[in-house]
N, C-alpha and C positions, 0 to 999 in steps of 0.2 A: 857236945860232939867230941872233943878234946880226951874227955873223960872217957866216953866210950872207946877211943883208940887208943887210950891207954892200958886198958884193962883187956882190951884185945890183944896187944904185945905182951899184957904178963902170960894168957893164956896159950899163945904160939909158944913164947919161950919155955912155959912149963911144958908143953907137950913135946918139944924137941927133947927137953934132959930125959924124960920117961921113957922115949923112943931110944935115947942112947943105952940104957941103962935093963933095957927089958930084952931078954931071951929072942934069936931072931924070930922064931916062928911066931912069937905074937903079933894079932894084925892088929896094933895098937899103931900105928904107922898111919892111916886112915884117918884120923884124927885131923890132921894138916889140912888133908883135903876137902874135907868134912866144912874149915871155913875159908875157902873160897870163895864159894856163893857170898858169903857176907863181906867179903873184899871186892867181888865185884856189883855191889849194891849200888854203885854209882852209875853204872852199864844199865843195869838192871831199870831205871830211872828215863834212859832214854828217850822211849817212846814219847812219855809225858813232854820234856823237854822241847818235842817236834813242833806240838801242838800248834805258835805260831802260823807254820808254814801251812799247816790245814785249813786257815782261817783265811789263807788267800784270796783264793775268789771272791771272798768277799768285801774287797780290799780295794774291787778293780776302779770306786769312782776316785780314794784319794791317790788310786795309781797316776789319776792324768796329772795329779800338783808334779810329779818328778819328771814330767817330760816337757822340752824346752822347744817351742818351735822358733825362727826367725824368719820374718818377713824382708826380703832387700826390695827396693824400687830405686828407680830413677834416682832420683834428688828428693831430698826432703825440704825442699825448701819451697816446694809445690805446694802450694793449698789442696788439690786434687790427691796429691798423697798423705795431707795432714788430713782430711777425710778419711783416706783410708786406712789410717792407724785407730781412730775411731773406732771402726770395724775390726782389726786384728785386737786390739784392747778388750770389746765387746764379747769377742770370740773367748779370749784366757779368763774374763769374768764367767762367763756361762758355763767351761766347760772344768776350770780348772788345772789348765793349760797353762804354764809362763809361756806366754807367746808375746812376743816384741817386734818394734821394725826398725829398720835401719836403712841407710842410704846414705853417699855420698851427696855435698851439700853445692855442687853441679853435676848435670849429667854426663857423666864419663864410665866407660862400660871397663873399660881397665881397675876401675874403683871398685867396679861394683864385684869385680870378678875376685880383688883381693880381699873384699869383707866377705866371698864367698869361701874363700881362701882359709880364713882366721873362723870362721863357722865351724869347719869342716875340723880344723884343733880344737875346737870347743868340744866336740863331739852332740852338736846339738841332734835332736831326733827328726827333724822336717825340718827345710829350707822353702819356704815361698817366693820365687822370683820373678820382678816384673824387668825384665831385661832392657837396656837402651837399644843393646843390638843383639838381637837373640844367634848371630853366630859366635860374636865374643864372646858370650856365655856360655857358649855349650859344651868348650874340655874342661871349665869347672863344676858345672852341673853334671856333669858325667862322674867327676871326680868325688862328688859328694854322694851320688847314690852307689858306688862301688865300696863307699866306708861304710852303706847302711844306712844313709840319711834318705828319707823318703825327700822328691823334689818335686814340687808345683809350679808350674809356669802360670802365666797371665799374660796376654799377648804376645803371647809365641806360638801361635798357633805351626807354623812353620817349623818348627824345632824338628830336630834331627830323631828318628828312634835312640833309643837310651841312653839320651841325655834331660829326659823326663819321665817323671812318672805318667802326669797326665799334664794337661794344658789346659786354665778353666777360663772360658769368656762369657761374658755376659750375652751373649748375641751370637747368632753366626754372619762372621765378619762380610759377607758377602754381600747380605741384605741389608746391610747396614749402611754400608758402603750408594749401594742403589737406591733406599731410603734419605742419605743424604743428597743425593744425584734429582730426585723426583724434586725437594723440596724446595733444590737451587733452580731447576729448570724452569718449574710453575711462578717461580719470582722473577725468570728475568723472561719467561712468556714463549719459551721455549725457543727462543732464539739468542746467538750474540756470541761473543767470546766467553772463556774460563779459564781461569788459573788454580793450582792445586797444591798446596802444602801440604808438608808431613811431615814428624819433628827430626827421622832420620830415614835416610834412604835405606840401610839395616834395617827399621824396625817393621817386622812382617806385618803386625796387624794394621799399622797406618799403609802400608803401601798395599795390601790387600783391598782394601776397603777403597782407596785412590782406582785402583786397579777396577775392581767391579762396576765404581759410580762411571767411570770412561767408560769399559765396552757397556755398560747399562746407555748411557748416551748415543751411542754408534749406535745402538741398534732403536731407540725409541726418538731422539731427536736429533735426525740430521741438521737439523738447522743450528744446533751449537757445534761450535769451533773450540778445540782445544788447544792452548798456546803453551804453556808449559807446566813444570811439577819443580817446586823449589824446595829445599833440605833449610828449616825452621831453625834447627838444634835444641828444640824445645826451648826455645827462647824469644821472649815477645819483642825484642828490640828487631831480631833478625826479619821476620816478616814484616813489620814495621817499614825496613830500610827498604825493601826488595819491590815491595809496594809503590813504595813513590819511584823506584827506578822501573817499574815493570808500568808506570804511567807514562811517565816520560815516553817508552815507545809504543804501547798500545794506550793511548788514553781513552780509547772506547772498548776497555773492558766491564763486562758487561757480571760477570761472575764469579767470586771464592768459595772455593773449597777446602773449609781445614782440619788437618786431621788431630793435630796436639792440642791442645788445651790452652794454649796461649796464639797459636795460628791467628786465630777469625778476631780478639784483641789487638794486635799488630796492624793485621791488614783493615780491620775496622777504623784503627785509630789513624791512619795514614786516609782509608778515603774522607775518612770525616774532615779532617783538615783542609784538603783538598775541594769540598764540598760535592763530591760528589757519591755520598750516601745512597740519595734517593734514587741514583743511574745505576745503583751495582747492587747484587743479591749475595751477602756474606751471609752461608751458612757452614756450620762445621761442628765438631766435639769442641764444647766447653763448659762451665761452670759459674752460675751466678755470681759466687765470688771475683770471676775475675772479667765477664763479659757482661755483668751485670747493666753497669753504668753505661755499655754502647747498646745493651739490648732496649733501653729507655729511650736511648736517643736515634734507635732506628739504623744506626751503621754497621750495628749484628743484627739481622733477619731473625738469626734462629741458632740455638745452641742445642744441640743434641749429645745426649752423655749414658750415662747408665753412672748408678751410686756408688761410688770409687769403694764406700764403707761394707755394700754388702759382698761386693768382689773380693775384696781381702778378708772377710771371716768364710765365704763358698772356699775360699780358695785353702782356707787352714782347717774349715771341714774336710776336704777332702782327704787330707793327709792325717789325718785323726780316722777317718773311716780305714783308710789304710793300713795303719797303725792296729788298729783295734782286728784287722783282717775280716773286714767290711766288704766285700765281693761291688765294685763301683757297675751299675747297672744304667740299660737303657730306659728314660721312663722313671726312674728316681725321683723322691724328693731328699733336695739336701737340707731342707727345712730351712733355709733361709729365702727370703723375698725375692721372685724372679727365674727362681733356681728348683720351682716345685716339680718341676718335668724334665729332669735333663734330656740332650739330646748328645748321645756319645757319636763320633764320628774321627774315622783317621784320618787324620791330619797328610797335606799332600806329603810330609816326607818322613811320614811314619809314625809321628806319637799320637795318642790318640784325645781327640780335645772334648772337653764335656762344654757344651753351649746351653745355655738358660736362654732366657726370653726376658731380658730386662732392660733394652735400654728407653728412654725417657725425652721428649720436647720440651725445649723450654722459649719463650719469647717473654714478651714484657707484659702478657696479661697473665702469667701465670708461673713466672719463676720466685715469686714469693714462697711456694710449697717447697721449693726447693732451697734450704739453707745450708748451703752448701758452695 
């Protein structure tokens, strides 16, 4: 190549001296121009050079290895959440996705808002959020879909318009709520007192669910008495304590209701003590792992959940459909378990929530299926 443009230089410079030297009217002058074309041969080459970029499309499954989604929850120090990283894990194996989770390791919604915070410099591509308190969340969830980050809720069904993309629950919290309402009812015979946990009086989907099993009550069994609604902190000590005080003055309570995942462990493990298991119907959201041991010995009735694993890969599906500009439809499947028929519905304060049909019983003859 070297060679060739050296032998090109003698020929310009020969053609220069000829041009000086020659009479003006000769069109020997021409000559210069004549190799341009072969100076612009590297122009000329272009096209080829594109070629790459043509081959795009076809490119689009190792596109999903460069995009990064994160999952934030609660606490990771949850069993209920270490299930659901299971699931987001599941989800960047299948799809090709780096998808991760992350949480603060108590639940504190300040926490969660600064790793929402530090997300948001990453410039990752989706945020999945399971909120402690979905309105502390929602000027950072705002904040990350205004950079471009597409954002998923999970129990926030409550959330504000555009501070979600969508909101994805296993259920609609309504019936679920009534569903736990029926199960406590038919146990303590449809009469007596109850008391009702939630892990934060913020978090919309536990007080919803609270909310429906009461007026569900009002209107189907006058003969229960409802005595109060206690704030958990998603912390099994705290219904625990609240328990033996909430004996102390009703000690013919007759009924629990809980909504966090450690609630009905708590309140289990306090009437058990007290021996009166077989006087009181604990049922609520939990997990073998951790109501396991009381659903054996009869002080949890019943643990009702839906699989924490396949909510957190629906929920990084969504945002991968969105991504890909997937049009999210009524009647969908997201191709995950539960979630074969969404049911798209606005949510009361404007985002709109995609609900499946998955949540799940467990008691002591059959939470073996359940390892989790």
């Amino acid at each position: 190549m070297k060679k060739s443009l050296v032998i090109l230089n003698i020929l310009v410079v020969a053609a220069l001296m000829l041009t000086a030297c020659a009479p003006a009217a000769t069109p020997a002058p021409a000559a210069p121009a004549a190799e341009k074309p072969a100076e612009q041969a590297p122009a000329a080459q272009a096209p080829a050079a594109q070629e790459p970029a043509a081959e795009a499309p076809a490119a689009e499954a190792p596109a999903n290895k460069d995009l990064v989604f994160a999952t934030v929850v609660k606490s990771i120090a949850f069993n209920w959440f270490k299930r659901m990283e299971t699931g987001v894990n599941q989800f960047g194996a299948d799809t090709g996705v780096k998808a991760f989770m992350e949480g603060p390791s108590q639940v504190d919604s300040a926490a969660q808002v600064s790793m929402i915070e530090d997300l948001i410099a990453q410039d990752v591509d989706a945020i999945v959020n399971v909120p402690y308190g979905v309105p502390e969340n929602e000027p950072a969830q705002k904040k990350a879909m205004a950079a471009g980050i597409v954002v998923i809720g999970h129990e926030a069904a409550t959330a504000k318009e555009g501070t979600l993309n969508y909101d994805v629950e296993a259920f609609d919290n309504c019936s679920y709520g009534e569903e736990m309402m029926k199960e406590m009812a038919t146990r303590m015979g449809e009469e007596g007192k109850y008391i009702q946990f939630v892990g934060a009086l913020t978090n919309a989907s536990h007080v919803e669910w609270m909310d429906c099993a009461q007026k569900y009550a009002e209107k189907n069994y006058p003969k229960l008495q409802f005595v109060a609604r206690y704030e958990s902190k998603e912390d099994t000590e705290v219904p625990y304590n609240i328990m033996k005080d909430v004996l102390k003055t009703n000690p013919d309570i007759k009924g629990v209701l809980g909504a966090a995942a450690g609630d009905v462990v708590g309140a289990g493990r306090a009437l058990e003590e007290a021996k009166l298991s077989d006087k009181t119907a604990v049922v609520g959201t939990s997990i073998p792992s951790y109501a396991g041991e009381l659903l054996k010995t009869g002080a949890v009735d019943l643990a009702m959940a839906w699989d924490p694993a396949t909510a957190g890969y629906a929920g990084n599906m969504v945002a991968l459909k969105i991504i890909n500009k997937e049009e999210i439809k009524d009647g969908m499947d997201l191709g995950v378990p539960g979630y074969e028929k969404i049911k798209l519905v606005k949510g009361v304060n404007g985002v709109m929530v995609i609900y499946g049909a998955a949540w799940i019983k467990m008691d002591a003859s059959n939470m073996d299926q359940y390892p989790f």
